[in-house]
N, C-alpha and C positions, 0 to 999 in steps of 0.2 A: 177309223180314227175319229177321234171327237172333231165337231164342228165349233169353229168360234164363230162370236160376235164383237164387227169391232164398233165403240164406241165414238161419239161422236168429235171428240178431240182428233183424234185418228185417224178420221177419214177424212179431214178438209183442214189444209195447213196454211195460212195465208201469210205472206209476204213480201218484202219490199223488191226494188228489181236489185238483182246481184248485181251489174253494173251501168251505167251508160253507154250508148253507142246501139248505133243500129244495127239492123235485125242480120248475122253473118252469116258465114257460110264454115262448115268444118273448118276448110281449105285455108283460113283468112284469120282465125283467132285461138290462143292458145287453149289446150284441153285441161279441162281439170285432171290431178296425177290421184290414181285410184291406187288405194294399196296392191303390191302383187301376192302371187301364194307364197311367196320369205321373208312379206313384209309387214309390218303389224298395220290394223286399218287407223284410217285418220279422219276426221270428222269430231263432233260433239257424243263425244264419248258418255257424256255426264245424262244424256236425254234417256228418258224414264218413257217406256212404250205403256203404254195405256192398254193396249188389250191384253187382259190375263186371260188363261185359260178357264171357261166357263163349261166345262162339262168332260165327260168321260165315257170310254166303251166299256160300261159294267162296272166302271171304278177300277179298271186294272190302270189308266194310265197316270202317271207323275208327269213334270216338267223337269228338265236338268238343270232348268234352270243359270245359275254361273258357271256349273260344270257343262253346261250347253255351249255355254257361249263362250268358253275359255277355246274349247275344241275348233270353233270357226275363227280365232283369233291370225291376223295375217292372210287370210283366204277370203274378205269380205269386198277387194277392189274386184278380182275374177269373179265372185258368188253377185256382184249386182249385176255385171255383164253377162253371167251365165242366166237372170232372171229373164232381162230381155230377152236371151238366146233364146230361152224356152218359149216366152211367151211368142216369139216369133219363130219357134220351131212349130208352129199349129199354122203358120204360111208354109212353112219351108218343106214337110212333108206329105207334098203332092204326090200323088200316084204317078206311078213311072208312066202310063201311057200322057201326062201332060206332057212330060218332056222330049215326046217323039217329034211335036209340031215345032217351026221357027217359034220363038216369044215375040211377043208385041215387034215393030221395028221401033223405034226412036229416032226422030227427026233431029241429025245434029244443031245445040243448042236449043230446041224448040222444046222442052222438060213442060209437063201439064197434069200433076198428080192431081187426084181430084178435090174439091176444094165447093162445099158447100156454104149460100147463105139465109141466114134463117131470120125471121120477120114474126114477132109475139102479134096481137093484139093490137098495141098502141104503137106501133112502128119501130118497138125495139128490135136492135141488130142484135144477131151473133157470127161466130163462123166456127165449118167444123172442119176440121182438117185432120184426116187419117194421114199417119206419120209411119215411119219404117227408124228400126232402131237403129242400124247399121248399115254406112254405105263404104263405097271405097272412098278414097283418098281424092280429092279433086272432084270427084261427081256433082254435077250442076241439075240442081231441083230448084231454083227461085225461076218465078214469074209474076210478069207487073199484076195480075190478078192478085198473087201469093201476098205481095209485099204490099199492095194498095190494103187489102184485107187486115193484115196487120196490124200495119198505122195507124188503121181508124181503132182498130179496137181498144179498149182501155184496161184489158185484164187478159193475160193468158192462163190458159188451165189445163193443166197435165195431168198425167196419171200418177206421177211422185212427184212432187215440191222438191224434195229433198235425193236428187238424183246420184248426187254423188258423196252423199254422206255413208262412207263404209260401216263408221264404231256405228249407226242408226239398224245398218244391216245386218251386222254381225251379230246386235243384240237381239234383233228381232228372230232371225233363224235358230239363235242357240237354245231361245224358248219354246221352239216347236217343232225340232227335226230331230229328235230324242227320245224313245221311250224305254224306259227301265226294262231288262231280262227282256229284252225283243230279239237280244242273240246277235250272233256274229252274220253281218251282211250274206258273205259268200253261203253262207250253209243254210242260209232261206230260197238261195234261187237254185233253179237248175243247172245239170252238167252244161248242157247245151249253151245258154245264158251266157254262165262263169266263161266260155271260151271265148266268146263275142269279146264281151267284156276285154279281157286279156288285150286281144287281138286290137280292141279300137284303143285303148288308153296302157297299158302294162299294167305293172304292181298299182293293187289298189288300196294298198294295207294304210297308207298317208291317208289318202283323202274318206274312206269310206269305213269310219270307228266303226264297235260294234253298240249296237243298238240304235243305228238309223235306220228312219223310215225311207220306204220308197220311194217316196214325193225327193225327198232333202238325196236321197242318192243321187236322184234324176240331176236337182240342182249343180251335183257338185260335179258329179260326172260332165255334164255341159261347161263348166268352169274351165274342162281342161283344152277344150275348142277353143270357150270365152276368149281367152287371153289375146289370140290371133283376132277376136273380132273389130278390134281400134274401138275407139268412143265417137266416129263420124255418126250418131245419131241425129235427124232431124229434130227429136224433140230438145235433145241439147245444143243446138245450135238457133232455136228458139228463146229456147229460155237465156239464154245470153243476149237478149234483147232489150231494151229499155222498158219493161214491162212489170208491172207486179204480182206473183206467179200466185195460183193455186192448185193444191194438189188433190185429186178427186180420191184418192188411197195411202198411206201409210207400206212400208215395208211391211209390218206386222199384216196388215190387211192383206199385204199380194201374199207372202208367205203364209198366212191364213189360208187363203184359197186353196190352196196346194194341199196343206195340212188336212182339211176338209172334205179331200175326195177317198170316194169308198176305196176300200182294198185293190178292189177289184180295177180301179179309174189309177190311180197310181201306178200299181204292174205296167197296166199299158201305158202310163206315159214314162216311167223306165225302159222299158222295151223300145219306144219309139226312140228315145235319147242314146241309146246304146245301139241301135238300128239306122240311127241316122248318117245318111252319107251326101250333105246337104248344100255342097258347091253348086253344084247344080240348080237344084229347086231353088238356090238364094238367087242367082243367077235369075232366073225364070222369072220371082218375084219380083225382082228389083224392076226389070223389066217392064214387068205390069206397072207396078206402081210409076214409073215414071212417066208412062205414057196414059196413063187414069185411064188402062183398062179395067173398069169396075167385074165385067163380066169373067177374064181371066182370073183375076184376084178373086173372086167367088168361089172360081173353081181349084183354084192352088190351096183355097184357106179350107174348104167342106170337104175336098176328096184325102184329106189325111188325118191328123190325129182330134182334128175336129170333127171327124164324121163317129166319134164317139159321143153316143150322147153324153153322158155324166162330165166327159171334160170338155164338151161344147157349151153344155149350161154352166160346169164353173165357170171356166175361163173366160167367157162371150155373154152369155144371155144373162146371167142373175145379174154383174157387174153393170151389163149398160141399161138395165133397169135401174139398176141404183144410182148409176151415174147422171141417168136423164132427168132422175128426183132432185138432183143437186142442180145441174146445168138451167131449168125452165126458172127457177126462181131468180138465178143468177140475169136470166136474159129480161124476164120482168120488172126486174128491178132496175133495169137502165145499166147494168153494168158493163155492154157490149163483149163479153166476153169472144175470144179467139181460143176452141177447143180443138189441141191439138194429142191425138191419142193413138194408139196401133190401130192400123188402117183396118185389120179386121172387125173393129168394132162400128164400123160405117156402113158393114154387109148385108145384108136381108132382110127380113120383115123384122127384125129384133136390131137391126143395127141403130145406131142415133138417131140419122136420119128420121126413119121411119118413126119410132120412137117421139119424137119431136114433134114430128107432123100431126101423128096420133091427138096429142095432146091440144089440139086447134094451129097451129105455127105452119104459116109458108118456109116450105122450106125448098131451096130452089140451086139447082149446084149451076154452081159460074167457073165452075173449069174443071 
């Protein structure tokens, strides 16, 4: 499937704080209401995505364009739940020998996800804070570290700006999870597949038209998890902060990504979405993350759909390069930025962290 390129409007969307009031908790402040799958999406419908499709495999492919995006219409509050899902299905599908040991313990009330801070040249601040998209209900992650970090900073920055704009979502997937005479879903995979399939979700003839791709299956299939997954996101309980957000990605861009992996990187990450059986591993994760076992969470995020290369480097390495070229200038510039993004992007020799340090920058984790 063709590769895009997203343009520079695209990838960095700057804006005012949504509202006053300090920094909350899920538990403590009303959610934004996300279209369901019987409900038409809401948001700024009228917004014009900037990335067009810039190439093709042999010139076989088209865009569907509004016939794309009519088909995800009412499906775009579950399809931005289901984004996170996925992108936090590369925590969630650990190898079953992780889950033989206890997970981290957690000291009640004592919550210490980990929590980097970083020092340019001339004594500019930043902080990086790997985030988890979905908690339960009530779960307690603030600490005086967490919330002193905050405060000081004068810009948060996320992976979406625009988290809960569905009609932003719906338009961006309907441009890219469609190709002409690619045929009827079911009669591309195997017997074997098709019965999975069945068995995890029922009739798939609603959500899965003919002529989606793999990557947009994966999406939609996770959608039907998604709904169950609430919106207790960290990074949304962030951005309900007194702060003025930036978004290091566009919808188009994360759905780019996807659109962008070989044939062969799609299959497997349909196969993991359809394979997934993931109370457990989320369990296991959450775990980690609250207790900032960095080394756990290394091994929850590399021993599963990330131990693929092709969608370790979409998903992970090419992004936090990109994202490190945005972030260093942000911190030069005296804008104190607070980066708060899925924690697996704070992992390894390619995580931020590192990445940061790379670049000349102390960077020193304080919790």
């Amino acid at each position: 499937m063709g590769g895009r390129r997203c343009c520079g409007p695209c990838r960095q969307d700057e804006r005012g704080a949504r509202r006053p009031g300090a920094l909350s908790t899920p538990a403590d402040r009303p959610q934004p209401q996300l279209g369901g799958l019987d409900r038409a999406p809401s948001g700024r419908t009228g917004h014009r995505v900037h990335c067009r499709g810039r190439g093709s495999s042999g010139g076989r492919r088209q865009r569907a364009g509004t016939a794309g995006q009519a088909r995800i219409q009412g499906r775009a509050g579950p399809l931005i739940r289901a984004l996170l899902a996925v992108l936090l299905l590369a925590f969630g599908l650990a190898a079953c020998d992780v889950l033989q040991s206890e997970p981290a313990q957690i000291a009640p009330g004592d919550p210490a996800p980990a929590l980097w801070e970083v020092t340019a040249s001339e004594g500019q601040k930043a902080w990086l804070f790997g985030t988890i998209h979905a908690l339960p209900d009530g779960a307690r992650w603030h600490s005086a570290a967490l919330d002193n970090a905050f405060d000081e900073a004068d810009v948060l920055v996320v992976e979406i700006a625009d988290l809960g704009d569905a009609g932003q979502a719906a338009e961006a997937f309907g441009k890219l999870a469609y190709t002409p005479r690619l045929g009827p879903f079911r009669a591309r995979q195997d017997r074997a597949f098709n019965q999975r399939l069945d068995a995890k979700i029922g009739d798939t003839a609603a959500i899965l038209p003919p002529d989606i791709e793999d990557w947009a299956a994966a999406l939609r299939i996770a959608s039907v998890s998604a709904e169950d997954m609430g919106e207790n996101g960290v990074d949304r309980a962030l951005m309900a902060g007194n702060k003025p957000v930036v978004g290091l990605e566009s919808y188009a861009a994360q759905f780019g990504i996807f659109d962008a992996l070989s044939p062969a990187d799609q299959k497997a990450l349909l196969h993991a979405v359809v394979d997934d059986d993931s109370a457990e591993d989320e369990k296991a994760m959450r775990a980690a993350w609250l207790s900032g076992d960095l080394d756990r969470l290394s091994h929850l995020a590399m021993t599963g759909m990330l131990s693929e290369p092709g969608l370790r480097a979409a998903l992970l390495d090419r992004r936090n390069q990109a994202w490190a070229g945005q972030i260093a200038p942000m911190i030069e510039a005296g804008r104190k930025p607070f980066v708060a993004v899925g924690a697996a992007h704070m992992l390894g020799e390619q995580g931020l962290p590192a990445l940061l340090e790379a670049q000349g920058m102390r960077v020193r984790r304080i919790q």
